[in-house]
Every structure is written in structure tokens, then in C-alpha cells.
C-alpha positions as CSV (number, residue, x, y, z in Angstrom):
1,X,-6.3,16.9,-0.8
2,X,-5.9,16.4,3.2
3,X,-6.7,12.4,3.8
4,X,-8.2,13.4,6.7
5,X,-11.9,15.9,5.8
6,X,-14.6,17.5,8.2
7,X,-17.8,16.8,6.8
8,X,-20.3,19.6,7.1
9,X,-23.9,17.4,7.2
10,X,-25.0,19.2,10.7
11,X,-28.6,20.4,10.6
12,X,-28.3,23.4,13.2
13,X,-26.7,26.5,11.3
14,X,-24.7,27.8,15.1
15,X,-24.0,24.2,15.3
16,X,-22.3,24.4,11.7
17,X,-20.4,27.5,12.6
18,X,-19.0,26.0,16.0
19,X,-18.2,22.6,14.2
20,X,-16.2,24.3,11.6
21,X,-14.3,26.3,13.7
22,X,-13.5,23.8,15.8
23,X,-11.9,21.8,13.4
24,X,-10.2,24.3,11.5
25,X,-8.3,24.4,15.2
26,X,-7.8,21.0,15.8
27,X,-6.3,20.8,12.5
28,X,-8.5,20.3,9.7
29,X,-7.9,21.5,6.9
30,X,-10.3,19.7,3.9
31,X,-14.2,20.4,4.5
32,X,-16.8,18.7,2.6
33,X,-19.9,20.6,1.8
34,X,-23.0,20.4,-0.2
35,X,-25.7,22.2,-1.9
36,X,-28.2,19.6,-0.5
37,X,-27.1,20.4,3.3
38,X,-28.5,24.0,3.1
39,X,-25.7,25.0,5.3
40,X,-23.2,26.6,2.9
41,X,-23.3,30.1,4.2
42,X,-23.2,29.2,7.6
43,X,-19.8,26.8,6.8
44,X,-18.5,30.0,5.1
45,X,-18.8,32.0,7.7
46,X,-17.7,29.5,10.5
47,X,-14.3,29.0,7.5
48,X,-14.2,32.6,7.5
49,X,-13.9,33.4,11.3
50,X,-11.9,30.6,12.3
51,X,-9.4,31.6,9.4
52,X,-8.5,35.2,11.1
53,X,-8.4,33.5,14.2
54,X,-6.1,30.6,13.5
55,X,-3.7,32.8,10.7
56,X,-4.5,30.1,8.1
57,X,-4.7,31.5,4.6
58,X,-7.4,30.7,2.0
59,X,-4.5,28.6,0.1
60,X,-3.7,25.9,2.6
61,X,-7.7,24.9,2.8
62,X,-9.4,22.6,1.2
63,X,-13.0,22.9,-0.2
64,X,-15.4,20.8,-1.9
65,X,-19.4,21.3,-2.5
66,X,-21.7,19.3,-4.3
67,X,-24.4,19.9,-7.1
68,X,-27.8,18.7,-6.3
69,X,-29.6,16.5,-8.4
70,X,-32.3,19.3,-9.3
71,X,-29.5,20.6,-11.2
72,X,-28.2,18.1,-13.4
73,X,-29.6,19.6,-16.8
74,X,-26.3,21.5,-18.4
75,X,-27.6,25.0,-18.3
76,X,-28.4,24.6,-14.3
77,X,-24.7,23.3,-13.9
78,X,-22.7,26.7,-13.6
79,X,-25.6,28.8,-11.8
80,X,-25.8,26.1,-9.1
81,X,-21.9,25.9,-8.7
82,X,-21.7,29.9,-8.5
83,X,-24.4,30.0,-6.5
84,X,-22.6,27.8,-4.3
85,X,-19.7,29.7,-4.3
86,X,-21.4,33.0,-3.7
87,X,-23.0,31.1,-0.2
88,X,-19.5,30.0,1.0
89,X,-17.7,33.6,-0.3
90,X,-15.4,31.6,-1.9
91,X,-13.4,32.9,-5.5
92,X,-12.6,29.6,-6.2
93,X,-13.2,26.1,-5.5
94,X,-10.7,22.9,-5.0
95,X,-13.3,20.1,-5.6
96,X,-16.9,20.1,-6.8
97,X,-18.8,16.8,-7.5
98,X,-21.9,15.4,-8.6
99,X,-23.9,14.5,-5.0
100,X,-25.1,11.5,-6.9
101,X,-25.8,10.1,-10.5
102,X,-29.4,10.6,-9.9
103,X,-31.3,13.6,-11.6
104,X,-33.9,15.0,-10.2
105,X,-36.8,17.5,-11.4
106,X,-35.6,20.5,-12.3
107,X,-35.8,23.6,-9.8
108,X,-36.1,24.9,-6.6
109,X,-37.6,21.7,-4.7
110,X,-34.6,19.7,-3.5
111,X,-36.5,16.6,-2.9
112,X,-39.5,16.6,-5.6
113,X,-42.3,13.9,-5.5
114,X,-45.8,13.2,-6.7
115,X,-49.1,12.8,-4.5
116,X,-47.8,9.4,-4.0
117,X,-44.4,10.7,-2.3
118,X,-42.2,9.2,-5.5
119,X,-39.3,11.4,-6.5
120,X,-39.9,12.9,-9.5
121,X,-36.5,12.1,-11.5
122,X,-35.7,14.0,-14.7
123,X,-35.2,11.6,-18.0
124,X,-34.1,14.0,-20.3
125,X,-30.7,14.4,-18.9
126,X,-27.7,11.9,-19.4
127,X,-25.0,11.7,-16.0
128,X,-22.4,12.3,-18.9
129,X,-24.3,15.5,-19.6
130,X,-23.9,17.0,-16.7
131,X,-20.6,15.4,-16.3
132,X,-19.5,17.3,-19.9
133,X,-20.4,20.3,-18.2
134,X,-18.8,20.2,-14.9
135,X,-16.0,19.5,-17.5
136,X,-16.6,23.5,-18.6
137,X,-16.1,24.3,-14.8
138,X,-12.6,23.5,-14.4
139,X,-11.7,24.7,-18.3
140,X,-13.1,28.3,-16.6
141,X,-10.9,27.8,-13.9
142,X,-12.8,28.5,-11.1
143,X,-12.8,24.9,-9.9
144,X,-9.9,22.9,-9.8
145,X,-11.0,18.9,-9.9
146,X,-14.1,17.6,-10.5
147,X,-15.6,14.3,-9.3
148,X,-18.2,12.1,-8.3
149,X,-20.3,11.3,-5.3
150,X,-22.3,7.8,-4.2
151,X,-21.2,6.0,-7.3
152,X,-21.1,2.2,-7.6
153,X,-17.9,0.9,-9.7
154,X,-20.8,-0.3,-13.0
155,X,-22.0,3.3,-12.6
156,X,-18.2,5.3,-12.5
157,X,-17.0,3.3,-15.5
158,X,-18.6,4.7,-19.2
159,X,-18.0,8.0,-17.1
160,X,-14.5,7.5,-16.3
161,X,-14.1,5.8,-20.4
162,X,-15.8,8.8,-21.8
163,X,-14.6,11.6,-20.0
164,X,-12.2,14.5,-21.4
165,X,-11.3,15.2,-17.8
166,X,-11.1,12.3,-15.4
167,X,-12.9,12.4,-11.8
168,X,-10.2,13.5,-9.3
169,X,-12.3,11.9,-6.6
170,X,-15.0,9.4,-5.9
171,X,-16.8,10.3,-2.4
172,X,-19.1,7.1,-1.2
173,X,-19.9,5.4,2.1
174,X,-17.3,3.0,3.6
175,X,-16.4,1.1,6.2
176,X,-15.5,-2.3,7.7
177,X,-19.1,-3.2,7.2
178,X,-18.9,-1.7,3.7
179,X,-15.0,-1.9,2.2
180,X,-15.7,-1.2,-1.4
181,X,-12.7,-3.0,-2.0
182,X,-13.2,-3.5,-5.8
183,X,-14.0,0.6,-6.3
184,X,-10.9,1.0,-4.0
185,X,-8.3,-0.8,-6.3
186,X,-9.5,1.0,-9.5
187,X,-9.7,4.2,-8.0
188,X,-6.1,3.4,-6.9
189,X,-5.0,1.9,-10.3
190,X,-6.5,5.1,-12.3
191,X,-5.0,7.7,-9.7
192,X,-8.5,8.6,-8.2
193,X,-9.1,9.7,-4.9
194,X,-11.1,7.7,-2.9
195,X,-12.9,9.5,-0.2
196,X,-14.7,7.5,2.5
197,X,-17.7,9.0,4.0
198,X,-19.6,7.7,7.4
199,X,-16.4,5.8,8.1
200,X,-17.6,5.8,12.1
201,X,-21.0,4.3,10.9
202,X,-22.5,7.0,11.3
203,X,-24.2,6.8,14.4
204,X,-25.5,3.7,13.8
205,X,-26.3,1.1,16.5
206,X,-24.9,-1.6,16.9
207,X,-22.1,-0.9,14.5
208,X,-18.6,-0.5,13.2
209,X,-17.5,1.7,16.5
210,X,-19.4,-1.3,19.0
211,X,-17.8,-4.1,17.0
212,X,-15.6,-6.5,18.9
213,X,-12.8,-7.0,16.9
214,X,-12.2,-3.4,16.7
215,X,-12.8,-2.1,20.8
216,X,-10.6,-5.2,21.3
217,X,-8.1,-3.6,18.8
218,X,-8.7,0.1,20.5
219,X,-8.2,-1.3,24.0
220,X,-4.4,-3.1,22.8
221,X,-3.0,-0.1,20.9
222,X,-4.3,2.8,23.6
223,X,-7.1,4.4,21.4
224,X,-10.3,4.9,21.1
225,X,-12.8,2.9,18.1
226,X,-13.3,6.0,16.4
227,X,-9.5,6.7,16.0
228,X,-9.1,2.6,15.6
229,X,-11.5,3.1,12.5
230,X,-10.3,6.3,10.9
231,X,-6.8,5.0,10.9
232,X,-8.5,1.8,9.0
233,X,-9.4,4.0,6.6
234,X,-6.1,5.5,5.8
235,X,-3.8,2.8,6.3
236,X,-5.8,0.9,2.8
237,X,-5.5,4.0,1.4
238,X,-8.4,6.2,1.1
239,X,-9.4,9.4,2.3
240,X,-12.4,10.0,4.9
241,X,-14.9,12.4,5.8
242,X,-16.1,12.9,10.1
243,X,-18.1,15.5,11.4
244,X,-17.3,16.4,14.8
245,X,-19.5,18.5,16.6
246,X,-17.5,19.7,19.8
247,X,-13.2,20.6,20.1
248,X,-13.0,17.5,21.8
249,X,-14.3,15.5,19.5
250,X,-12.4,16.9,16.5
251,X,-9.3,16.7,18.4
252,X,-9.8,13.3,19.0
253,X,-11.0,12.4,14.8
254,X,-7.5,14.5,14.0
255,X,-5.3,12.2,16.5
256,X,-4.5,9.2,14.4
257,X,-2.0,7.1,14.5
258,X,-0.8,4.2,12.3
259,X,-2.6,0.9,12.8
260,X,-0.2,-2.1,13.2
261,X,-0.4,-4.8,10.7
262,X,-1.6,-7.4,12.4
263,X,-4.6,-4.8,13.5
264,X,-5.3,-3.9,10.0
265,X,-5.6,-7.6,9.3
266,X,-7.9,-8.3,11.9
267,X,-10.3,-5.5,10.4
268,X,-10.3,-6.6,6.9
269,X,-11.6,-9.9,8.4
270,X,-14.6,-8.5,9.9
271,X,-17.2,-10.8,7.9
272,X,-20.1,-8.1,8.6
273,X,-21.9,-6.5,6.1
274,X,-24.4,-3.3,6.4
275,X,-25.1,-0.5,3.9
276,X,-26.0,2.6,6.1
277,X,-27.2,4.7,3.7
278,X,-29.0,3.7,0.3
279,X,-28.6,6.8,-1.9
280,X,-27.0,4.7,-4.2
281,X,-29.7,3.0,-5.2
282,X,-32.1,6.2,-5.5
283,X,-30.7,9.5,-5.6
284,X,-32.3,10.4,-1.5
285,X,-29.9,10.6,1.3
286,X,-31.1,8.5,4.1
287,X,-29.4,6.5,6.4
288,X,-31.5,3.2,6.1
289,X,-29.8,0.0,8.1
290,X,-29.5,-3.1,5.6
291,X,-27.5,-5.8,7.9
292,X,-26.4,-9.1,6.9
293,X,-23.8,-11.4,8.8
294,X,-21.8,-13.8,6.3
């Protein structure tokens, strides 16, 4: 898997097609998708297009989607990963994980809640359920690794112990404000990838990208926060996710270089602490800011 992934959470479908395209030119060469993004088509077709036009074959991409909560029961697992397939024209996949450990009501309703707007989560279905028959997936082989997506280290464990085929990947939100150091070194010591997402901070003001110890970092070494971040993120070894919208921009996310010691030191000492998005702790995407200073 390509360290460096183009996540595919853009809410306009011409945007999606543009985006993708984009970075297939500047270089990317992992994309990240997701049931949940309702965008799957359009990411197919943007892969599609900008394939022919670059002379890239289907074998040197990378591409994962996600199944959606509302599908965690065993018998929704394979219709919701064809389906899937069938919306990016895809004959195979490289990586399909669990969006989150969170099961939701069964069927078409993505987000399902009662008259007092509280997600309806499903009971009657264990994560090592559905994780048994994502297992089936890769034994069909139409999908070649299988893993798992906003997990905290106490939630990945009795998976990881119980499992007949290990997760290949762990996807969850991190940054300087969020290292997940302790998921990090087990993911390393079992041979797990782990794949940062929002590793910019997603937008959020003031953060990561505004902090001083890292535009003091991007001023020394000639480059901007953004690439200061992302080559954070690969020199501790993980994997990361951006979504560029424009050719610029994804030119720039691709351009990293690596970060001197003493720079990668001064990052890890960033005392900061701010969980952007708590989907963790509920199953919902949502960017929510959480900041503490210790």
C-alpha cells in the first residue's frame, strides 16, 4: 500500500471526479473510499478517466472502501462490498474495512435515529461477526486485505486475538495533536498498517497546520506546514490519508521530503491535545473540536 493515500470525503460529485483525477496526476496512487461518502461512482469514474489519460494500469492502484455500519449483520456483509464494487467498476478490491466498530440499524438509512435524534444501533450483532465475515471476503478472493477503521487500541485487541485473518490495516485520526502512539507501536510490532487520517487537522482552526512549532519548522527546511505535517507522519512510520481538491494542492500533499531529526523531535514535543472527530466514541462521523493544552 502507497504510504502516501487520497482520501475521497468531498461532498460535490464533479468535485470528486476533478479531485481524483488530479491526484492520480500528481502521483497518487492509494485512494480511500467509503460506502458512507456516497461518492463511490463518481471516484470510479474520476479513477477510470484519469487512468486512460495518465497510461496507469488497474494493477499499480490502490483501492480501499468501507462497509457502513447499517451493514454489519453477516448476511449484509458481501451484498454491501459488491455493491460497492459494482459503484466503483472495480473486479477486485486491495483493502476493505469496517468504517467503524459501531453497528447500526439495519438497511437503507445510513444514519438511523428515533424521534429524539438517537442512533438507532443494532445489538444483535457482535464486531467479531462481521469481522468473521469480511474474513469470507478475502477467502473468495475478490478482496485482498481486510481491516479496521476508527478503532481505539482496547477495541482492536479481542479482534486482533480472535481473528483467523489478521487486520492488514487500522485507519484512525492522527496527528501531532492526536499521535496514537500506543496504537502505533502495536500496529508496528504485529506488522499492521497504520493509516493516519485528517493528518492536516482537517480544516480545523486553530490547529496542527497554525501551530508554532511546526510553521517555525516549515519556514527552516523551505516547506510548507502541510508538507512539514505529512512528512511527520511518515517519518514515525505510518501511512496517511489527504484530500486535495485542486492539481496544485495535490502536487504539493505529494512533494514530501524527509523531516530532519531534530524537526521530528521538535513535533513529538508538541504538548497539545485535540480529538477532531469523535466517531470513536459513537459510530457518527463528525468533526467535533475537543481541545486541551497539557
Amino acid at each position: 500500500m502507497p504510504a502516501l493515500g487520497f482520501g475521497t470525503l468531498i461532498a460535490d460529485r464533479a468535485e470528486t471526479i476533478s479531485a481524483t483525477r488530479n491526484a492520480l496526476a500528481a502521483g497518487f496512487r492509494h485512494f480511500d473510499c467509503a460506502e458512507r461518502y456516497r461518492n463511490e461512482g463518481e471516484v470510479g469514474e474520476g479513477l477510470r478517466a484519469g487512468l486512460a489519460a495518465e497510461g496507469i494500469a488497474r494493477e499499480d492502484i490502490f483501492v480501499t472502501t468501507k462497509l457502513w455500519n447499517t451493514n454489519h449483520r453477516p448476511e449484509r456483509v458481501e451484498p454491501a462490498f459488491e455493491a460497492s464494487l459494482d459503484r466503483l467498476r472495480l473486479s477486485y478490491l486491495d483493502l476493505y474495512l469496517i468504517h467503524t466498530p459501531f453497528a447500526f440499524q439495519p438497511g437503507e438509512e445510513q444514519d438511523p435515529r428515533d424521534q429524539n435524534g438517537n442512533v438507532l444501533y443494532d445489538h444483535g450483532v457482535t464486531l467479531l461477526d462481521t469481522w468473521q465475515a469480511m474474513e469470507s471476503l478475502v477467502d473468495h478472493g475478490r478482496c485482498r486485505a481486510i481491516g479496521l477503521s476508527d478503532i481505539t487500541l482496547s477495541g482492536l485487541l479481542p479482534i486482533y486475538e480472535s481473528a483467523r485473518i489478521k487486520p492488514a490495516v487500522i485507519q484512525v485520526e492522527s496527528h501531532p495533536y492526536l499521535p496514537e502512539t500506543d496504537l502505533l507501536e502495536f500496529c508496528k510490532q504485529n506488522g499492521i498498517v497504520f493509516l493516519a487520517f485528517a493528518p492536516l487537522g482537517h480544516g480545523a482552526r486553530p490547529g496542527p497546520l497554525e501551530d508554532p512549532v511546526v510553521t517555525a519548522i516549515a519556514a527552516r527546511v523551505g516547506k510548507t506546514p502541510a508538507q512539514v505535517l505529512l512528512a511527520w507522519a511518515v517519518r514515525r512510520g505510518s501511512a496517511l490519508l489527504t484530500t486535495p481538491r485542486s492539481a496544485a494542492r495535490a502536487a504539493e500533499n505529494f512533494d514530501i521530503c524527509p523531516l530532519p531529526e531534530d524537526a521530528f523531535d521538535e513535533i513529538n514535543r508538541i504538548q497539545t491535545r485535540q480529538r477532531l472527530n469523535d466517531v470513536v466514541n459513537t459510530g457518527s462521523p463528525g468533526f467535533i473540536p475537543r481541545v486541551r493544552a497539557t
